[in-house]
Wavefront OBJ file of the C-alpha trace (Angstrom):
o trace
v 0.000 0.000 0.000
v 2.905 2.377 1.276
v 4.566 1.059 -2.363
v 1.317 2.186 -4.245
v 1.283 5.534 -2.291
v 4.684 6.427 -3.249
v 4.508 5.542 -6.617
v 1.356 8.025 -7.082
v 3.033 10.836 -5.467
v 6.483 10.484 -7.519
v 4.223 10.412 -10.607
v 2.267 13.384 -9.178
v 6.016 15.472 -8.804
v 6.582 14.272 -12.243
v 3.837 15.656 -13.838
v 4.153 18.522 -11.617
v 7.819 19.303 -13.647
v 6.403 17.674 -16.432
v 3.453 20.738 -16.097
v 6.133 23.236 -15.143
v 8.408 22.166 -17.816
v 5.566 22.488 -20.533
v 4.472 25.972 -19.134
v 8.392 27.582 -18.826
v 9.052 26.540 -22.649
v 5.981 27.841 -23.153
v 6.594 31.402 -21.942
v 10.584 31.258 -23.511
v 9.324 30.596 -27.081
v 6.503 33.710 -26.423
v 9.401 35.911 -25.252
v 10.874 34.748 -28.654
v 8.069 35.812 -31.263
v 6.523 38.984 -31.687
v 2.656 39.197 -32.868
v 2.797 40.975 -36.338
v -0.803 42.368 -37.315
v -1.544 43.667 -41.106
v -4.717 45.785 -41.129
v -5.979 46.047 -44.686
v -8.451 48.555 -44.222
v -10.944 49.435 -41.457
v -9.439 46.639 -39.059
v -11.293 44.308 -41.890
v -9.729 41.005 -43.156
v -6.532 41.512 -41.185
v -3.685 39.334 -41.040
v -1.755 38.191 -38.056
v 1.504 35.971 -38.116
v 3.936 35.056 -35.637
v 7.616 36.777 -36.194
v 10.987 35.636 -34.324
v 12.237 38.789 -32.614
v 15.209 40.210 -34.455
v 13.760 39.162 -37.696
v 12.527 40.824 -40.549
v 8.894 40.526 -41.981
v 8.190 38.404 -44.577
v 6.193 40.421 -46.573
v 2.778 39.204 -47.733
v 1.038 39.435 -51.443
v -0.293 43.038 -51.834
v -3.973 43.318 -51.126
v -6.494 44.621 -53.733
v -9.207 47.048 -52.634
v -11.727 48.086 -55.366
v -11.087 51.958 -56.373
v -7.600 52.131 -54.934
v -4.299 51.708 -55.314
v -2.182 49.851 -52.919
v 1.532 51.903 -52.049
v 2.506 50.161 -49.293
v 2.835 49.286 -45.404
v 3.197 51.452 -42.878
v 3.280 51.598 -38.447
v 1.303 55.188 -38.792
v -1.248 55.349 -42.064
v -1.240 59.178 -41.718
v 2.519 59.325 -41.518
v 4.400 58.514 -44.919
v 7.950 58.573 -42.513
v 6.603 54.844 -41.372
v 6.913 53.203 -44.196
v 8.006 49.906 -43.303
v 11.524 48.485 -44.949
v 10.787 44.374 -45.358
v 14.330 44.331 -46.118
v 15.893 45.877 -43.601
v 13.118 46.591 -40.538
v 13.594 44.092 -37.839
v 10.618 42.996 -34.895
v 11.456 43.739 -31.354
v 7.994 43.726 -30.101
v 4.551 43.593 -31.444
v 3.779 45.337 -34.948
v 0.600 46.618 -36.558
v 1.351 47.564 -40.139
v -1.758 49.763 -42.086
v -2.296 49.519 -45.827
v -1.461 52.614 -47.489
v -4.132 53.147 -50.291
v -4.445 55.994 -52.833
v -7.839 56.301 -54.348
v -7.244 55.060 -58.276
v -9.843 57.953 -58.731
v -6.644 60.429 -59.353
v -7.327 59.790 -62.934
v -4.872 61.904 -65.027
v -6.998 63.787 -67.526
v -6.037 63.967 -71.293
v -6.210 67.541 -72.936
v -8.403 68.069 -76.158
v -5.257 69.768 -77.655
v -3.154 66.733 -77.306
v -1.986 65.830 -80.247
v -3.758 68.194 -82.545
v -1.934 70.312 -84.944
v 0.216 73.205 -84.534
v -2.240 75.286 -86.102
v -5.248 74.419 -83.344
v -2.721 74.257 -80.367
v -1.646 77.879 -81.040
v -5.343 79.180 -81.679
v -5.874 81.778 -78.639
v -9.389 80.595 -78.886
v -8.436 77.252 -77.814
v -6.111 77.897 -75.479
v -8.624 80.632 -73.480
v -10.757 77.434 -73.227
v -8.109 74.798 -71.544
v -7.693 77.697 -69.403
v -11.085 78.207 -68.179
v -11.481 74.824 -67.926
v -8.393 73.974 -65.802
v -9.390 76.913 -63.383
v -12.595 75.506 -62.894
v -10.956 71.954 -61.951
v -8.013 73.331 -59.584
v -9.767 75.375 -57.327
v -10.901 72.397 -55.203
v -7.919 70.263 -55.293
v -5.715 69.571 -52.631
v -2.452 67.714 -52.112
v -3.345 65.314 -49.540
v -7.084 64.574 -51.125
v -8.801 61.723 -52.447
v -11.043 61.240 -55.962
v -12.101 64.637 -57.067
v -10.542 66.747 -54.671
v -6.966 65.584 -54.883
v -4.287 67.086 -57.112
v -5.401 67.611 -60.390
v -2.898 66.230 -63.075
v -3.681 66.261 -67.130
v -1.752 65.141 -69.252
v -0.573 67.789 -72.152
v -3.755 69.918 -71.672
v -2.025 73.363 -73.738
v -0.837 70.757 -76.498
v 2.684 71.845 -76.280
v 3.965 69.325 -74.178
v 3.266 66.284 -75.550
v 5.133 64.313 -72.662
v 4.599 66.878 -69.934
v 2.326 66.348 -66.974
v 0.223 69.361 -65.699
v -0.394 69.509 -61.961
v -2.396 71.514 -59.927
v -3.960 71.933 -56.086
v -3.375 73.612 -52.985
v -1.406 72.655 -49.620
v -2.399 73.589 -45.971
v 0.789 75.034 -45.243
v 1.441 78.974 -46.955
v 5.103 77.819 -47.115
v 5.872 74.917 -49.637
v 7.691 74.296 -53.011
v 6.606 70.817 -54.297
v 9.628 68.993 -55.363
v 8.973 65.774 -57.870
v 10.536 62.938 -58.620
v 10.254 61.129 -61.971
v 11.481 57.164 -61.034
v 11.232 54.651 -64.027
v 12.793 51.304 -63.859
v 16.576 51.598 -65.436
v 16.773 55.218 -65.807
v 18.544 57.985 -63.602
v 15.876 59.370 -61.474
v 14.632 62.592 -62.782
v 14.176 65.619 -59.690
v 12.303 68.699 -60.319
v 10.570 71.902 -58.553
v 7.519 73.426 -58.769
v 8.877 76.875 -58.727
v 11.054 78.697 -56.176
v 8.779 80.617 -54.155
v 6.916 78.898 -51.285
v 3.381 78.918 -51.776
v -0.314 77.236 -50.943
v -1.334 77.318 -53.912
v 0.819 75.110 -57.220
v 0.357 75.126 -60.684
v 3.556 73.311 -62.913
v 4.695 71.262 -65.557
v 5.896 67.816 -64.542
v 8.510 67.057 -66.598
v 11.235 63.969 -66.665
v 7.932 61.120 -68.147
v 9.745 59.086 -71.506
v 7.409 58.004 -73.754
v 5.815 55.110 -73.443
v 7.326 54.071 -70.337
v 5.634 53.518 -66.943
v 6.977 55.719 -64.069
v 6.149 56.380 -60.715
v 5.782 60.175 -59.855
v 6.774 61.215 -56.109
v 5.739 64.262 -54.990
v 6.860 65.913 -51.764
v 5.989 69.527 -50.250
v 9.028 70.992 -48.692
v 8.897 73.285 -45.943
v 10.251 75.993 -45.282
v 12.709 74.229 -42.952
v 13.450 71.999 -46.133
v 11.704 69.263 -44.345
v 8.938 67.255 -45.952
v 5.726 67.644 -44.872
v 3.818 65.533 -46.658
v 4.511 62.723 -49.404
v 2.267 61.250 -52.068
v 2.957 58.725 -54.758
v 1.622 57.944 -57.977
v 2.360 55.076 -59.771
v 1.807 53.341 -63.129
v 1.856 56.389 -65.268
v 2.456 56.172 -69.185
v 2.550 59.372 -71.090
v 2.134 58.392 -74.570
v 3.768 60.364 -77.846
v 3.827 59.169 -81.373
v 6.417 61.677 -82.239
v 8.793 60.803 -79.692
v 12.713 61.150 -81.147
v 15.993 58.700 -79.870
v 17.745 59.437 -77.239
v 21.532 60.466 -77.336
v 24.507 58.675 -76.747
v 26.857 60.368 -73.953
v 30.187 59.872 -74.036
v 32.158 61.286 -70.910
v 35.564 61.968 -71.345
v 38.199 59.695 -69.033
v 38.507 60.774 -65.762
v 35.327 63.138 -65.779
v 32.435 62.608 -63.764
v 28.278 63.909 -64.591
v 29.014 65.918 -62.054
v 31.621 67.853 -64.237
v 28.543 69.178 -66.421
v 26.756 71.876 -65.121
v 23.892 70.761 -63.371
v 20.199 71.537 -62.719
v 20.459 72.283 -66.918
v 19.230 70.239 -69.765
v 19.963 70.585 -73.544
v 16.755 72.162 -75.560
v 17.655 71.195 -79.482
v 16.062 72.755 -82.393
v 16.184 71.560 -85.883
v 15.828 73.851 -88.752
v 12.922 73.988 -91.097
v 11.383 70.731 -89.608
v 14.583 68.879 -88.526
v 13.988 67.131 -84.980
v 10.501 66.278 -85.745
v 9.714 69.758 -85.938
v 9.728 70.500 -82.103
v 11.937 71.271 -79.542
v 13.069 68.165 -77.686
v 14.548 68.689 -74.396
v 16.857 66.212 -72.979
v 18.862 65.762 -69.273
v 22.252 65.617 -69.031
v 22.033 61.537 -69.328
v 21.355 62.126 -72.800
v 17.513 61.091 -72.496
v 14.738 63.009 -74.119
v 12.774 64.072 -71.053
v 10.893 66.894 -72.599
v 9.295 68.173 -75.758
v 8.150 71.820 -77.026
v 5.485 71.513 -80.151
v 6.638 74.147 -82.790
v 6.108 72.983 -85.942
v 9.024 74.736 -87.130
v 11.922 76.016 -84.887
v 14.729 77.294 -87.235
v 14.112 80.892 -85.079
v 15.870 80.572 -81.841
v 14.934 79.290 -78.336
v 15.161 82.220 -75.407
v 13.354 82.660 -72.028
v 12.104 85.896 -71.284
v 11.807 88.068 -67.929
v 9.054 86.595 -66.449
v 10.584 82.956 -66.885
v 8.545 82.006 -70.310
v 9.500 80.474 -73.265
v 10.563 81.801 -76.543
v 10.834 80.009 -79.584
v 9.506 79.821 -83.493
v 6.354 78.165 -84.446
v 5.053 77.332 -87.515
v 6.590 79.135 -90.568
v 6.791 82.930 -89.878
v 5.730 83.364 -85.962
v 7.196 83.433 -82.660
v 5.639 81.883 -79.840
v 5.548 82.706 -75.668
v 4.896 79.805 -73.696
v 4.398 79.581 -69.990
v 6.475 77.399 -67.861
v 3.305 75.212 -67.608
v 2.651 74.977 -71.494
v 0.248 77.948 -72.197
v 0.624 80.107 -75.084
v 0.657 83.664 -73.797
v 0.793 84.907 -77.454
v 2.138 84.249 -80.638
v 3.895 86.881 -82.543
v 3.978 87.856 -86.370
v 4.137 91.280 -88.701
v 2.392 91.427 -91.580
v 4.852 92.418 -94.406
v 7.472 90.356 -93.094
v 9.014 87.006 -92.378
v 11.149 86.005 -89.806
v 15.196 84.880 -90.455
v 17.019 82.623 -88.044
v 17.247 84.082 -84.934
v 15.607 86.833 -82.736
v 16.201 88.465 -79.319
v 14.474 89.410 -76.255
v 14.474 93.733 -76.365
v 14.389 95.713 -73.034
v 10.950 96.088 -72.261
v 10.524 91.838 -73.010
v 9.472 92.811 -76.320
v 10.740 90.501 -79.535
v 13.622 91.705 -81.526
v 13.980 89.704 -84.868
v 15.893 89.364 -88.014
v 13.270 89.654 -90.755
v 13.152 90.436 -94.425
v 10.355 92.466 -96.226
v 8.143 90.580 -98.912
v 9.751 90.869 -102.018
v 13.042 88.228 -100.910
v 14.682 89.045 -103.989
v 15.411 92.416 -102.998
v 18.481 92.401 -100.853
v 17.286 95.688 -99.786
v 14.425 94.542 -98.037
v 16.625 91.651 -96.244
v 18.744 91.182 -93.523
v 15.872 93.973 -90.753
v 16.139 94.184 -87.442
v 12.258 94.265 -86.497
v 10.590 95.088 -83.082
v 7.651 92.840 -82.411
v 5.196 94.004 -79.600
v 1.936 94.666 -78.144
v 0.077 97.696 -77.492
v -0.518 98.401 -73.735
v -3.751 99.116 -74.007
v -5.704 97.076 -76.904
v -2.875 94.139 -76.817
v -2.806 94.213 -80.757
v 0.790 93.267 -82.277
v 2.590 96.570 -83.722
v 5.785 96.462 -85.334
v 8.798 98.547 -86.279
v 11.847 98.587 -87.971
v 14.820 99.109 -85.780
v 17.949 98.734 -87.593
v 18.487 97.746 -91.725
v 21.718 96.771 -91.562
v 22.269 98.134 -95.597
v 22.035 101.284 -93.942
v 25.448 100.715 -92.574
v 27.352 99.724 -95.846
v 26.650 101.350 -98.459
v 30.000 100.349 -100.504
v 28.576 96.761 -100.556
v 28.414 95.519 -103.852
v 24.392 94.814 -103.789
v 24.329 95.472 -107.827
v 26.840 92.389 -108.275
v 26.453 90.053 -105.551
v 25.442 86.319 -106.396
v 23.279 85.320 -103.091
v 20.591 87.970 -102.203
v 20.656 86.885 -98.414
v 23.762 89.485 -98.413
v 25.105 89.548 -94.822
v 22.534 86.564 -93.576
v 21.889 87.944 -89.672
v 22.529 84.374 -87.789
v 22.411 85.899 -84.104
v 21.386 88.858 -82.261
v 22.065 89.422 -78.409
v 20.935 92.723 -76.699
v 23.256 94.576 -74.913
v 22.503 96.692 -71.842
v 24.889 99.963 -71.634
v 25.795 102.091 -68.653
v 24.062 105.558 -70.227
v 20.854 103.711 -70.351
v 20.832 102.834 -73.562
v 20.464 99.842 -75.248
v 22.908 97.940 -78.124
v 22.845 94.905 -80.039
v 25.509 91.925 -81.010
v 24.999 90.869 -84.474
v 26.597 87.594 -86.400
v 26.275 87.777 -89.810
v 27.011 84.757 -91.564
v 27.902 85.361 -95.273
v 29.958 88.733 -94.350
v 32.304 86.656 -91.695
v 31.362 89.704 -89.224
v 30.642 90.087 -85.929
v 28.794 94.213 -85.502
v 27.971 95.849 -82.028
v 25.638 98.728 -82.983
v 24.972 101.203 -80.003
v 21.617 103.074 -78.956
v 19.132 100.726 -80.866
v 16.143 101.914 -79.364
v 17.208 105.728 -80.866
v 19.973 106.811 -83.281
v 21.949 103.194 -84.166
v 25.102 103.538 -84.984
v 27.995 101.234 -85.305
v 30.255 100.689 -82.244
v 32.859 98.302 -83.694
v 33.341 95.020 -85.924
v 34.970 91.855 -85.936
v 35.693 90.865 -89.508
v 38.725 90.352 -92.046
v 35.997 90.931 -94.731
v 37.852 93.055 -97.802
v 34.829 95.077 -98.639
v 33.215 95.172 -95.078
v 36.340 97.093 -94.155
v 36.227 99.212 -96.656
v 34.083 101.673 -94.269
v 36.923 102.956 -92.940
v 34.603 105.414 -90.551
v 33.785 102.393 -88.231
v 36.711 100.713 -85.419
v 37.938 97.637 -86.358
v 38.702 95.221 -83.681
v 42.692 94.262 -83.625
v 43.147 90.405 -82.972
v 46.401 90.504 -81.197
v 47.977 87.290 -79.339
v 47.233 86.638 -75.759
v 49.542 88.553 -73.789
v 49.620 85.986 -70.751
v 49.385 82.464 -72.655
v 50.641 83.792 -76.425
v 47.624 82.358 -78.122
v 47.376 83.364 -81.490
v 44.133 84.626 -83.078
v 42.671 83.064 -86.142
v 39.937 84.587 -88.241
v 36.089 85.274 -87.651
v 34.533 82.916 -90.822
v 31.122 82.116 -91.284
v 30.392 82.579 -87.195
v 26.787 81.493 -85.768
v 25.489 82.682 -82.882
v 27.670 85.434 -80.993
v 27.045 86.445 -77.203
v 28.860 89.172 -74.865
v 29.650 89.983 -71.423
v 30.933 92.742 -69.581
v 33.827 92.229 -67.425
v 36.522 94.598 -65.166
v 37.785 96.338 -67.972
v 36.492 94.881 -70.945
v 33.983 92.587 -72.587
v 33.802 88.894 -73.114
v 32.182 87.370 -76.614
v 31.945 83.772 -76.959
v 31.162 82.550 -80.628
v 31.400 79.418 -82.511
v 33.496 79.603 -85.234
v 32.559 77.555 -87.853
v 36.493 78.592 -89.802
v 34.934 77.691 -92.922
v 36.844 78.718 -96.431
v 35.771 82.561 -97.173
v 34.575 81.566 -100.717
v 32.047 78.956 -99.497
v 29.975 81.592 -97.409
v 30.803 84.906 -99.053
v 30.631 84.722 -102.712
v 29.050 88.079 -102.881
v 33.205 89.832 -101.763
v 36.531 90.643 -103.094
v 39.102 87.633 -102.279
v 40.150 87.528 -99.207
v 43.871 88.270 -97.979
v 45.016 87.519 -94.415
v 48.459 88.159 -94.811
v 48.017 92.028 -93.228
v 46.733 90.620 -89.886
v 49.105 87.840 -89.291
v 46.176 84.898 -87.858
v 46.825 81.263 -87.325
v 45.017 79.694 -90.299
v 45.420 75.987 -89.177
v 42.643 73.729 -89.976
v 40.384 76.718 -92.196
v 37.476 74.342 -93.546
v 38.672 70.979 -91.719
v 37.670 71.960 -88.055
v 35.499 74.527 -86.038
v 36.374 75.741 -83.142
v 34.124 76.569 -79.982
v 36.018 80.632 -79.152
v 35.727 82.824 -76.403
v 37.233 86.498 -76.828
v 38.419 89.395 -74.810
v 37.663 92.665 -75.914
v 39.770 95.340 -74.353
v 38.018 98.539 -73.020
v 38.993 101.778 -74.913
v 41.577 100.090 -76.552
v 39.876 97.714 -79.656
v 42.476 94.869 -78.705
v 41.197 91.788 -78.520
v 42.566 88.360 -77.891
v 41.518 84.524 -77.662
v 41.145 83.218 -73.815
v 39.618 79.510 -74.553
v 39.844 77.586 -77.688
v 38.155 74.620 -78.356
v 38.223 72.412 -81.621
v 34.902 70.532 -82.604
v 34.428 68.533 -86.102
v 33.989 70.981 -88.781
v 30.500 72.403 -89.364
v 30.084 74.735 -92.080
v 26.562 75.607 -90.901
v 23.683 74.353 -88.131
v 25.963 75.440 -85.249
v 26.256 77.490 -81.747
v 27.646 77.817 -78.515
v 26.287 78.973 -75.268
v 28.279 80.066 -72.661
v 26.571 78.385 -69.162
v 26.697 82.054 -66.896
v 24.826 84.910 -66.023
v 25.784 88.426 -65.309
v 29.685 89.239 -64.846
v 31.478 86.183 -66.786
v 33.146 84.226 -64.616
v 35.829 81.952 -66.724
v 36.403 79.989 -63.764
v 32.855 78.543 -63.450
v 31.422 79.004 -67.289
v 30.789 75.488 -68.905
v 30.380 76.103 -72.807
v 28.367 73.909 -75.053
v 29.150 73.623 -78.492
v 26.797 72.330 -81.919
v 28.501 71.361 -84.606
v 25.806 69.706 -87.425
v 28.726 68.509 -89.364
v 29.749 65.898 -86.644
v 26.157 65.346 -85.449
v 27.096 66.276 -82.147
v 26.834 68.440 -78.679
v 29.968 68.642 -76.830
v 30.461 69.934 -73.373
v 33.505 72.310 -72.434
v 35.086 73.445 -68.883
v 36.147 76.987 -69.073
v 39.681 76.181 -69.892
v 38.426 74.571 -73.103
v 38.752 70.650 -71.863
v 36.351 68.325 -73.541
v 33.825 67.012 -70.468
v 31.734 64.969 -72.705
v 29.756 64.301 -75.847
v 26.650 64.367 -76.758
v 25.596 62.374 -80.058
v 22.198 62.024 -82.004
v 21.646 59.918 -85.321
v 19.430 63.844 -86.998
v 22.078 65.632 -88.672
v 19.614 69.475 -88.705
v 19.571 70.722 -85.318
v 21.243 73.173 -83.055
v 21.032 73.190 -79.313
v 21.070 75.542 -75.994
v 21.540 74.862 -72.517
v 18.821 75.486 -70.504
v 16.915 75.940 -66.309
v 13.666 74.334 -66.379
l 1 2 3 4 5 6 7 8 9 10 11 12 13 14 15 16 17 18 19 20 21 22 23 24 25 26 27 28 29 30 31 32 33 34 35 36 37 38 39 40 41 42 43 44 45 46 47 48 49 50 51 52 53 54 55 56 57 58 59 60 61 62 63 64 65 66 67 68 69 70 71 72 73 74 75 76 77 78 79 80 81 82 83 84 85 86 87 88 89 90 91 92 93 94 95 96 97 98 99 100 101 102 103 104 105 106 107 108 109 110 111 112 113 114 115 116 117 118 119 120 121 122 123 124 125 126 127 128 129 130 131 132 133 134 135 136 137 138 139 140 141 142 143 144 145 146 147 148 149 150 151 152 153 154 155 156 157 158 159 160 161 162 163 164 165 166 167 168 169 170 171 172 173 174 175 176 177 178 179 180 181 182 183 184 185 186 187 188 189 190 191 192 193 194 195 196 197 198 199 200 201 202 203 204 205 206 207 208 209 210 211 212 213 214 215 216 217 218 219 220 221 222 223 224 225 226 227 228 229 230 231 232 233 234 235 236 237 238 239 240 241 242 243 244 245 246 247 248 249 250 251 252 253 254 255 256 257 258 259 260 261 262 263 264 265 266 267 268 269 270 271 272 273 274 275 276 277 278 279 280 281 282 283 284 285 286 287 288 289 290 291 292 293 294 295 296 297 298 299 300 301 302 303 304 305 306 307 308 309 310 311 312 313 314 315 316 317 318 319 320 321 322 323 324 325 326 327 328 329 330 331 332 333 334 335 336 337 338 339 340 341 342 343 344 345 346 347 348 349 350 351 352 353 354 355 356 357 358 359 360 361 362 363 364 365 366 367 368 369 370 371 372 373 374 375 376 377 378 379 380 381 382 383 384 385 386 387 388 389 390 391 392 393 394 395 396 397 398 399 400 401 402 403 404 405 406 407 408 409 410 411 412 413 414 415 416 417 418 419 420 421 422 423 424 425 426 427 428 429 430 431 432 433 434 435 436 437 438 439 440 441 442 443 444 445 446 447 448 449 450 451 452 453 454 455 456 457 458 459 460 461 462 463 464 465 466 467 468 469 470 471 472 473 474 475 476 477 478 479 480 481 482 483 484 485 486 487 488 489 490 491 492 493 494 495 496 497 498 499 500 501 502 503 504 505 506 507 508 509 510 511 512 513 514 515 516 517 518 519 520 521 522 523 524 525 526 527 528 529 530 531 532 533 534 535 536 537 538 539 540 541 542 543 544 545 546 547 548 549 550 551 552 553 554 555 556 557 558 559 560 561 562 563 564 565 566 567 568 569 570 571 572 573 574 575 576 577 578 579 580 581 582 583 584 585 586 587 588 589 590 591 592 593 594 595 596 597 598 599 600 601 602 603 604 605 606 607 608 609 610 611 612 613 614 615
């Protein structure tokens, strides 16, 4: 009996441990796991799994929700900073992880313009309507809403982006700039800005979409701190163009970095009379056409005025202004005349453009300096003639000459002067000349010229420019021949002109001259019609010396060229990038300001030209 007793009570202590045992690895494998929760959406359908602490998350299949878009996981739903990492977060105690959802309401609108024709897009008409339209849409919206009161986005709706993305609402905060991110699967990311003043109230141009490709747009409202305040994605977004253009090949240069090019800057390239598809394409510094301007034609230059809009030719005899947004503030023509290659931007933001009269044949009535404006008070377009630069030469041979396009105006810069009056740089092509003509706006008059031309010199009234060599490096000079586009500085004691140089033979751009004869200014005339050369110039105050201070050589291009000079205000050679065109080698080349080759830029159209420019 005392046997059976003791037999029961060692059991009894054995199931007692046995118990104990259970319970203690019981509560060591709960101190072990961590209870991960996934709400879905209003606490419904949620999952719950088990998680070893120190581990990471294994994530689960995205959810679907009718109407919405699923963006992620987060600890906080209202606070984008909680987005949870399945990669890299770890559990060290219980998790509840919300469903981020966007409503797939956001639709992004397409524009009635959209892919009309040039004609249509730059009908005032039309454009008053998008306008009225898109101000009765945006009043509502707001960054952080949902369906029809969340940012409103259309795609194109002024027609002349056809890969631009138009956004619009307000934020709470008085104080934001809206910075975007383009992100598409094996490109550079592409960053952008709203604008630079800190506002409630946002109306831009996305730009960075490639055609045809799906991207996710992130858009973030900065504070003034430079925090981010709030964060909203959009993905799946395919902007569609049927006149979408290759992308360039960049080539960088050994032991140069993308961070050698100037940044924040993209190329805008132009063809002439219809080359690049006719438009404008704008591509980043990757080489990839982010961008695109509808012109129709764009042989007449590419500017940006005062109040940060864009200038360029449309169709066959206009000139275009074009918010940073896409709308057409107004398009620009004179009856009597067509436009030539190029135009400027006067004082009063007014258009300044080389034109000839009707009647081409006439090289009196070519080769105009025209003023292009609008009355004050009606708004109607009034023109003027400001300079006809036959006025200035009157020993030119007009009776004889062979091409009526005598001097063939290429470039005009304005030119602010200390007195308050105004002057203008003028290339002219087929007279190898480069002509600063003071006072513009009353009495012109000639100020001084760059040229070896034999019968341009001739009018011995006017100061000739001496090319001299450097005095600090011994550069030699070479001659000005057959120059496109030509743009000036002041400096200390002097001014700067950069030009490209496209050193062609004299008798393949001015046929209408005597021979030439360089043997009186003693110029380096290695490589004349075999190379170009990218030039930036000195000009000596009170003096009329003038000397080479960067040099560099790009494949010969006898015509379809340019270089910009990356600076504003006072030149600074130190921190001035130039970019070069030369059509001959199909190519966009990048320079430091020493004249070292950064990198280039290549594309398979042989008509276009190209400037640097801020979006």
């Amino acid at each position: 009996m005392r046997t059976k007793a003791k037999l029961i009570a060692v059991l009894i202590v054995a199931l007692s441990f046995l118990t104990l045992g259970i319970t203690l690895s019981g509560c060591s494998r709960q101190a072990d796991e961590h209870r991960v929760t996934f709400i879905f959406h209003n606490d419904e359908d949620n999952l719950v799994m088990l998680v070893q602490n120190g581990s990471t998350i294994r994530k689960p299949v995205d959810p679907l929700r009718q109407g919405f878009n699923f963006m992620g996981w987060r600890t906080n739903v209202n606070d984008p900073a909680t987005e949870w990492d399945f990669a890299t977060d770890v559990v060290t105690g219980n998790v509840t992880l919300h469903a981020e959802w966007v409503s797939s309401h956001l639709t992004i609108l397409q524009s009635s313009l959209h892919g009309k024709s040039v004609e249509e897009i730059y009908d005032p008409v039309n454009q008053a309507l998008v306008r009225q339209e898109l101000d009765s849409l945006r009043n509502t919206r707001t960054f952080a809403g949902q369906g029809a009161v969340g940012p409103l986005l259309v795609h194109n709706p002024f027609g002349t982006n056809p890969i631009g993305l138009y956004a619009a609402f307000n934020t709470p905060m008085a104080t934001a700039i809206i910075r975007y991110t383009v992100i598409i699967d094996g490109l550079p990311d592409f960053v952008g800005y709203s604008g630079s003043e800190q506002t409630h109230q946002h109306e831009f141009m996305v730009l960075g979409f490639v055609s045809g490709m799906r991207a996710t747009l992130l858009m973030q409202a900065i504070n003034a701190s430079g925090g981010v305040s709030f964060s909203r994605e959009f993905p799946g977004i395919v902007l569609e163009y049927e006149g979408a253009i290759a992308n360039m090949e960049v080539a960088l240069e050994t032991g140069k970095q993308y961070s050698d090019l100037s940044s924040g800057l993209m190329f805008a390239l132009f063809g002439n009379n219809g080359g690049m598809a006719g438009n404008i394409n704008i591509f980043d510094n990757h080489g990839i056409n982010r961008g695109v301007l509808t012109s129709g034609f764009s042989a007449h230059g590419f500017e940006i005025d005062q109040d940060d809009n864009f200038v360029f030719g449309v169709l066959s005899g206009s000139i275009a202004r074009v918010s940073r947004v896409g709308e057409v503030i107004g398009v620009y023509s004179a009856t009597g005349y067509s436009f030539s290659h190029t135009f400027a931007l006067g004082a009063e933001n007014e258009i300044l453009a080389a034109a000839t009269r009707f009647n081409p044949q006439d090289p009196q009535q070519r080769d105009i300096v025209l003023r292009i404006s609008r009355d004050s008070t009606t708004g109607a377009l009034q023109h003027d003639e400001l300079i006809n630069l036959r006025d200035f030469f009157p020993l030119f041979p007009f009776d004889t000459m062979v091409m009526p396009n005598w001097a063939h105006i290429n470039h005009l810069e304005l030119v602010p002067a200390t007195n308050g009056t105004y002057g203008l740089v003028i290339s002219a092509r087929h007279i190898n000349s480069v002509i600063k003509v003071n006072d513009i706006y009353g009495t012109p008059s000639i100020a001084w010229i760059m040229t070896e031309d034999p019968v341009i010199r001739l009018h011995t009234q006017y100061t000739f420019l001496n090319k001299i060599d450097n005095p600090e490096t011994g550069m030699r000079p070479r001659p000005t021949l057959g120059q496109h586009t030509a743009t000036i500085l002041p400096a200390t004691s002097g001014h700067y002109l950069t030009l490209f140089n496209n050193f062609n033979d004299p008798e393949f751009v001015a046929p209408n001259t005597a021979p030439y004869d360089f043997t009186p200014f003693n110029l380096d005339l290695t490589g004349m019609n075999e190379v170009s050369f990218v030039e930036v110039w000195f000009i000596q105050q009170g003096t009329g010396d003038t000397w080479l201070v960067t040099s560099a050589e790009m494949p010969h291009a006898p015509f379809m060229s340019g270089v910009h000079n990356l600076r504003d205000g006072i030149y600074q050679g130190d921190s001035s990038n130039l970019i070069g065109t030369s059509n001959g080698g199909r190519i966009i080349q990048e320079f430091n300001s020493s004249g070292d080759l950064i990198a280039t830029f290549s594309h398979p159209n042989s008509f276009f030209r190209a400037v640097r420019i801020f979006w």
